[in-house]
C-alpha positions in Angstrom: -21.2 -4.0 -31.8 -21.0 -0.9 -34.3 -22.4 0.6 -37.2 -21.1 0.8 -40.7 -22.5 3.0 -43.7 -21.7 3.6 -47.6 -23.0 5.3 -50.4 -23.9 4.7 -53.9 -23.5 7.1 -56.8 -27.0 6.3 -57.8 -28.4 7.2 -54.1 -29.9 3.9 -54.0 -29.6 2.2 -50.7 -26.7 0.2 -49.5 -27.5 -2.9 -47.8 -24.4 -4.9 -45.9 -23.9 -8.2 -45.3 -20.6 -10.8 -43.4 -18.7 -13.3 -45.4 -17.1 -14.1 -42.5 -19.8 -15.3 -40.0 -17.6 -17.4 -37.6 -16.2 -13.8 -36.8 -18.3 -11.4 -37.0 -22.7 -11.1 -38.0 -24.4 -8.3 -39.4 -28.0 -7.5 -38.9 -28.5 -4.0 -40.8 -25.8 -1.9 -40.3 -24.8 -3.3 -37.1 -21.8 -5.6 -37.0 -21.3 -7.7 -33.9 -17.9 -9.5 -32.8 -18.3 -13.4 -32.7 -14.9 -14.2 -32.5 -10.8 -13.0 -33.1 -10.7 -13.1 -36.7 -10.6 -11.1 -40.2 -14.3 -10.0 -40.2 -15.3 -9.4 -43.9 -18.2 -7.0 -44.3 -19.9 -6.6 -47.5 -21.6 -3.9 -49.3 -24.3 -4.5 -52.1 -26.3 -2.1 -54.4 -28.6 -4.1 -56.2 -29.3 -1.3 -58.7 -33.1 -0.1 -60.2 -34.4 -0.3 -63.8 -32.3 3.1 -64.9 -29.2 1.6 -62.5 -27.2 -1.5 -62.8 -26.3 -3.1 -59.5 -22.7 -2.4 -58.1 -19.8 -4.1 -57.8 -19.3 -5.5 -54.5 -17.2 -3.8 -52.7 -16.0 -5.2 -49.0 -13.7 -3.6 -46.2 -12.0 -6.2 -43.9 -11.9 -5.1 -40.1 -9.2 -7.2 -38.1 -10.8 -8.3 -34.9 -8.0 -8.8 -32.3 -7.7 -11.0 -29.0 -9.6 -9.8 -26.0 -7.4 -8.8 -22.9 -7.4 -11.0 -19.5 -6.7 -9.3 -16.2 -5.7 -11.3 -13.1 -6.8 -10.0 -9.6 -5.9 -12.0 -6.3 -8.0 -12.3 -3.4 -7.1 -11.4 0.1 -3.1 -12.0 0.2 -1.3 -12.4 4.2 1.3 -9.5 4.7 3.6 -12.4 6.6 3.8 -16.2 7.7 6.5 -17.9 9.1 9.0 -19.8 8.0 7.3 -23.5 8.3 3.7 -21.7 7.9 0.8 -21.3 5.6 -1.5 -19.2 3.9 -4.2 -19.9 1.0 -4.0 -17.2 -1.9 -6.7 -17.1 -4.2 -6.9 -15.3 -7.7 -9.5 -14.8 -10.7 -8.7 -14.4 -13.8 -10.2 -13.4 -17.5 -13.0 -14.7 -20.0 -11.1 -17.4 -21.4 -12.2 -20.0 -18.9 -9.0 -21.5 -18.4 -7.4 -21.7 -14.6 -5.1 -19.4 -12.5 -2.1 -20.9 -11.9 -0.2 -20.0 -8.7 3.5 -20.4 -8.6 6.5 -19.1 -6.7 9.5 -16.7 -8.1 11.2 -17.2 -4.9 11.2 -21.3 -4.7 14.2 -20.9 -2.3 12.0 -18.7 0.6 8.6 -19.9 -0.3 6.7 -22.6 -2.1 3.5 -22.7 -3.8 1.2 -25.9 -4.3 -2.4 -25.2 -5.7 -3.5 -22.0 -3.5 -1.5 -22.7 -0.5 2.3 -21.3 0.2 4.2 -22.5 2.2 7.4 -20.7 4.4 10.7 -21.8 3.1 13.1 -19.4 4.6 13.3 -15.8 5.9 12.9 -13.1 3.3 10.4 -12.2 0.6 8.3 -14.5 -1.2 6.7 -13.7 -4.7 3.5 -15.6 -5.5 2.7 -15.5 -9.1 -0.3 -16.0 -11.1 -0.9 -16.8 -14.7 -3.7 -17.3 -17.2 -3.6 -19.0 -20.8 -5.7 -17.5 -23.0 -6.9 -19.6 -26.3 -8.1 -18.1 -29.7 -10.3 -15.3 -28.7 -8.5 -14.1 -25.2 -4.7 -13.5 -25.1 -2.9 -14.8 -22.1 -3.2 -12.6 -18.9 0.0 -10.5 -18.0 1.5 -12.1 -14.8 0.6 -10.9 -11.7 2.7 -11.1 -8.9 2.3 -10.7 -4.9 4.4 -10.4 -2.2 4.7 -12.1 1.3 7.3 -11.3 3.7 8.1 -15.0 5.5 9.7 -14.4 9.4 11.9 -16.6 10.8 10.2 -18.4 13.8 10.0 -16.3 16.5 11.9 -16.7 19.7 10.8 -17.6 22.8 11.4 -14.1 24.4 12.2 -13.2 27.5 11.1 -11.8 31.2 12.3 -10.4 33.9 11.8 -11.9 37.4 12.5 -9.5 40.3 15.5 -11.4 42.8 15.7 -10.2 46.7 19.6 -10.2 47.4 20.6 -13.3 47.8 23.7 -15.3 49.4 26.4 -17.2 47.7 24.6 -20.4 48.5 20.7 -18.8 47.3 22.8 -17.4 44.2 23.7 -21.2 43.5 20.5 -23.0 44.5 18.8 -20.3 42.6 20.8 -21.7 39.1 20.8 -25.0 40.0 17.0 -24.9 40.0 17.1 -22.8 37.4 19.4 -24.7 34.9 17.1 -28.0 36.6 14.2 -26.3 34.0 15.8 -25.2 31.3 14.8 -21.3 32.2 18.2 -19.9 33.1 19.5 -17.3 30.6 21.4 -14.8 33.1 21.0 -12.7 35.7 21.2 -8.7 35.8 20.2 -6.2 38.8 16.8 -6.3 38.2 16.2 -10.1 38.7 17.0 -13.4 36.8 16.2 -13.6 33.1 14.5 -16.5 32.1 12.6 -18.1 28.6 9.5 -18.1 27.7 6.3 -19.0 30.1 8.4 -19.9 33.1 7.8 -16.8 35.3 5.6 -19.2 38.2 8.9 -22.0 38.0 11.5 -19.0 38.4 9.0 -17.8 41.3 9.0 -21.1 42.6 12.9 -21.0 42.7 12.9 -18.3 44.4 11.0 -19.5 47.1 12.9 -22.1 48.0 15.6 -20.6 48.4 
């Protein structure tokens, strides 16, 4: 809302009035936005008995499209390649839905709010609004995910009393028997993931 004013060269008061109601009212001198539009405000001086009334006169104010901002919800730092997240934004007035996407369809994809882990690297969610005759669309907002390949088993280290040729090759055998055996240094045998009681059990046997 605002205020308009004008004058007459008589003094006689000024009273204002919209041709363009689908765009803009006014109550006094108060205008108020309805819509984007050409808003047409008129002024009228009806005149006295020593003053003839005015021409009208009328000043046209262009009323533009309101603005849209996009804001996401809470966004993961990371998933992994094969994993999930949900991503959620909000967007403007005009009423019309956030669309997620993906700028990066070859390391992540994006169907509704959920993304998905493509391949290792950086995934850029996107976000878009429409906006219709009062709202203009929303700039595109973006957000980024970094997506980690899957992670590896790791590793542990199983201390080894010395053994004898004979231990050294039962040892493997059983070793190799469970899929644990990646190599041997000083410190003990190395072995994957959570095998440390199997590798302990290999080592009592032998």
């Amino acid at each position: 809302m605002f205020a308009v004013s004008a004058t007459a060269s008589s003094g006689l008061a000024v009273t204002f009035g919209s041709q363009t109601p689908s765009v803009c009212t006014v109550s006094g001198s108060s205008v108020s936005i309805v819509s984007a539009g050409s808003c047409i405000v008129a002024a009228n001086q009806a005149g006295n008995a020593n003053y003839s009334a005015a021409p009208q006169v009328t000043q046209t104010i262009v009323v533009n499209q309101a603005g849209q901002t996009i804001v996401f919800g809470s966004v993961p730092a990371s998933i992994a390649v094969g994993g999930t997240a949900s991503v959620t934004a909000s967007g403007g007035a005009s009423g019309n839905p956030v669309v997620l996407g993906s700028a990066t369809p070859s390391i992540c994809s994006v169907s509704g709010g959920t993304v998905t882990g493509v391949a290792a690297g950086t995934c850029i969610v996107t976000a878009n609004q429409s906006g219709n005759a009062n709202y203009a669309n929303a700039s595109q907002a973006t957000r980024s995910i970094q997506v980690t390949s899957t992670q590896d088993q790791g590793s542990a280290t199983v201390a080894a009393p010395p053994l004898s040729e004979f231990g050294l090759f039962f040892m493997a055998i059983c070793l190799m028997g469970a899929g644990l055996l990646t190599g041997r240094s000083r410190s003990g045998f190395q072995f994957k993931g959570n095998g440390s009681k199997r590798t302990q059990k290999c080592l009592d046997a032998t």
